[in-house]
N, C-alpha and C positions, 0 to 999 in steps of 0.2 A: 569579534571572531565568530564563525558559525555554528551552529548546534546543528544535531542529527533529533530529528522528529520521527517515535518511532510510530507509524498510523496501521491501523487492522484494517484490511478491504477484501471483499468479496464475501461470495459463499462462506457461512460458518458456521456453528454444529449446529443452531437453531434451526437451520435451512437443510439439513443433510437427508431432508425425505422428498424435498422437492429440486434442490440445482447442488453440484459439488464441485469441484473444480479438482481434476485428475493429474497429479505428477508421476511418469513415466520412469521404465526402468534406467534410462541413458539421462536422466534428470529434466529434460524437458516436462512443459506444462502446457495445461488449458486454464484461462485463466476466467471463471464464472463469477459475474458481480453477482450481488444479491438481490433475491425477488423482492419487486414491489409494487404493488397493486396501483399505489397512487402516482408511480412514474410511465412516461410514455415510450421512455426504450424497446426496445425489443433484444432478445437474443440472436446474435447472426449466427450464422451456418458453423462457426466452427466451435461454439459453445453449446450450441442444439444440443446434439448428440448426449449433453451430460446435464439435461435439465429435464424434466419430468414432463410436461408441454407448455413446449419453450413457443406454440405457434397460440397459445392463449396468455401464458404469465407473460408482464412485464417488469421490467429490473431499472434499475437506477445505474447507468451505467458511468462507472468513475474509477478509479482514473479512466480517462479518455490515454489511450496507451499510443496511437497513433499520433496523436497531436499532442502529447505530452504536457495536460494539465490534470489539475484535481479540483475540486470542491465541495466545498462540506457547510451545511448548516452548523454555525460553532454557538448557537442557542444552547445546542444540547451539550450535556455535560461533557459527554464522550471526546468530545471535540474543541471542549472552550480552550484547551492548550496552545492551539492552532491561529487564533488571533494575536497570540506574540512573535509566530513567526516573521521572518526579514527575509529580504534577498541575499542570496548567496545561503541562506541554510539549506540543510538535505531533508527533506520527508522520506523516509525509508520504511517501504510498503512488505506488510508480514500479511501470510492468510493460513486458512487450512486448508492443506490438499489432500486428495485421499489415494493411496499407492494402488497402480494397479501397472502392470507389463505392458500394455502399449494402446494404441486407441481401440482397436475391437476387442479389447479388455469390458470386461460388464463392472462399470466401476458402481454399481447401488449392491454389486457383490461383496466390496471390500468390507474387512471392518480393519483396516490400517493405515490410518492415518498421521500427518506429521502436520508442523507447523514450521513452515517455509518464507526465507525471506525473495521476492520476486521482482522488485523493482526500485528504482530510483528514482527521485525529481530535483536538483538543484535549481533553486528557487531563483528566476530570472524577474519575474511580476507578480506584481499582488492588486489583484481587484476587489473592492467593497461591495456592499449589496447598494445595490439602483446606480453604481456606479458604470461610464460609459466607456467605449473601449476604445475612443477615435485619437487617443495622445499615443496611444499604441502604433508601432509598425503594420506595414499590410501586410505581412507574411504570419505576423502572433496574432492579428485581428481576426483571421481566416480562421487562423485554430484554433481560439478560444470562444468563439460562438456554438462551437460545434459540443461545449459542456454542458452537460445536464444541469446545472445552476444559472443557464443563460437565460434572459427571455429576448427574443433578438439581441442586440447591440447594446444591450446593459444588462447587467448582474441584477438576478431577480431579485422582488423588493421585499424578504422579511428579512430582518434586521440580524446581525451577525453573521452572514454570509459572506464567505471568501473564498477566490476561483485564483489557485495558481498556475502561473505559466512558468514549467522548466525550458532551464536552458537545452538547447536540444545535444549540445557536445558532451553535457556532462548529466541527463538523464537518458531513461532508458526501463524497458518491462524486460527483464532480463530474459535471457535464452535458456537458460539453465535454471530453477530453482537453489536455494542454499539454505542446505537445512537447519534450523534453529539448537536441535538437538535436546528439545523438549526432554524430560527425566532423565538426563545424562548430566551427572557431573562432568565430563569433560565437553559438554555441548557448550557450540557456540555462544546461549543468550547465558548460560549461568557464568559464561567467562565475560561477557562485556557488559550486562545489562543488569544496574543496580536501582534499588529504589530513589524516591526523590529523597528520602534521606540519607542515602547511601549507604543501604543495608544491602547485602547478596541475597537473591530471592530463592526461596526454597519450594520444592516441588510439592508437598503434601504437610509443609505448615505456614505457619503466618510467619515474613510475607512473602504468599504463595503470588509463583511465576503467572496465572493468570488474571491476580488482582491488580497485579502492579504493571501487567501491560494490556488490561481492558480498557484505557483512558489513552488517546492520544496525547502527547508529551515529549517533550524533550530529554533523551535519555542520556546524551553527552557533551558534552563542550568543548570545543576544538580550542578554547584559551587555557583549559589545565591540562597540563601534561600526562595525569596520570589516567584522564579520561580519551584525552588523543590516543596514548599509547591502545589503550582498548577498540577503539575507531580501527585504530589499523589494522587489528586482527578481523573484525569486520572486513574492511576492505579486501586482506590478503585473499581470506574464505571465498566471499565473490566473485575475484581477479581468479581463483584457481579453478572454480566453476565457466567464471566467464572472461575470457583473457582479453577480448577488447574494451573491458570496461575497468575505469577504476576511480571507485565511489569519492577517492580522498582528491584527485588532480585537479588542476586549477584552482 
């Protein structure tokens, strides 16, 4: 049965002097990957606006939102979770946004920010590192070269690297944000989201809500009931933010 993986992307506090990525008063977003020196991306035109000089920095752009993959070096700790993933599991993408009224908002004004769930990926392929992509479809080939972990037509070569490809019906960079509800007892992550030992996490002691979702991991299991039922509050949250999607179908 599938798990829900929950993965942290883009801009985040470390980054907040130089890219931020803005959630709007009607809930829409922009959605800002993280600067990085050593990638060759570029910021396009519609994340310019919210990076400090987006025409010198370059970023690591992932998820690829248009072509609906991810990829992560899972060397690093952050990320080693990520090599038990399967197909048909969800990666369920969280970031930090920073509130501000609408795009000619001066978002390096704010100081209010949330942490917002943004997207989905049901997990259709799984590619390895030096791995090639020709047993694939021409239509997933097309879009999976175009990830930042490609080097042409094979998965770049250090070792624990993985590029997924979502199915396209059941992922999606949502339209809406849905907010986590960070120091709210009755916020979303304190109602579904427990540690790997299955302790409820607490805002301001151990264990605290940013320890136990700084590591990508599998936060739920869709073979226990009592973790499903939590899933589906997830789901509803999203569904009622964004009505054409719905994270739990198929």
């Amino acid at each position: 049965m599938s798990k829900i993986y929950l993965v942290n992307v883009g801009a985040n506090a470390a980054h907040q002097n130089l890219a931020r990525s803005p959630v709007f008063q009607d809930g829409s977003f922009v959605y800002v990957s993280f600067p990085d020196d050593e990638s060759k991306g570029r910021y396009g035109a519609t994340a310019a606006p919210f990076v400090r000089d987006p025409k010198r920095m370059r970023t690591h752009v992932d998820p690829d939102w248009k072509n609906l993959t991810y990829g992560d070096n899972c060397a690093n700790p952050r990320a080693r979770a990520l090599l038990s993933v399967e197909p048909d599991d969800i990666l369920l993408f969280w970031a930090l946004l920073w509130r501000i009224r609408d795009r000619n908002d001066d978002v390096w004004a704010s100081d209010r920010k949330g942490w917002y769930l943004i997207g989905a990926l049901r997990v259709q392929h799984i590619l390895s590192s030096r791995e090639g992509i020709a047993h694939l479809p021409q239509a997933d080939q097309r879009r999976v070269v175009q990830n930042g972990h490609m080097n042409g037509r094979r998965v770049e070569s250090r070792n624990f690297v993985r590029v997924f490809l979502g199915k396209r019906k059941h992922s999606a960079r949502f339209d809406h944000a849905v907010d986590l509800g960070i120091y709210r007892n009755d916020g979303l992550l304190k109602k579904t989201i427990r540690t790997a030992q299955g302790q409820e996490v607490m805002w301001n002691r151990s264990p605290r809500w940013n320890s136990v979702t700084r590591t990508c991991r599998a936060v739920l299991d869709l073979s226990a009931p009592k973790e499903t039922q939590r899933a589906q509050l997830i789901c509803s949250s999203i569904s009622s933010a964004n009505p054409e999607f719905d994270l739990l179908a198929g």
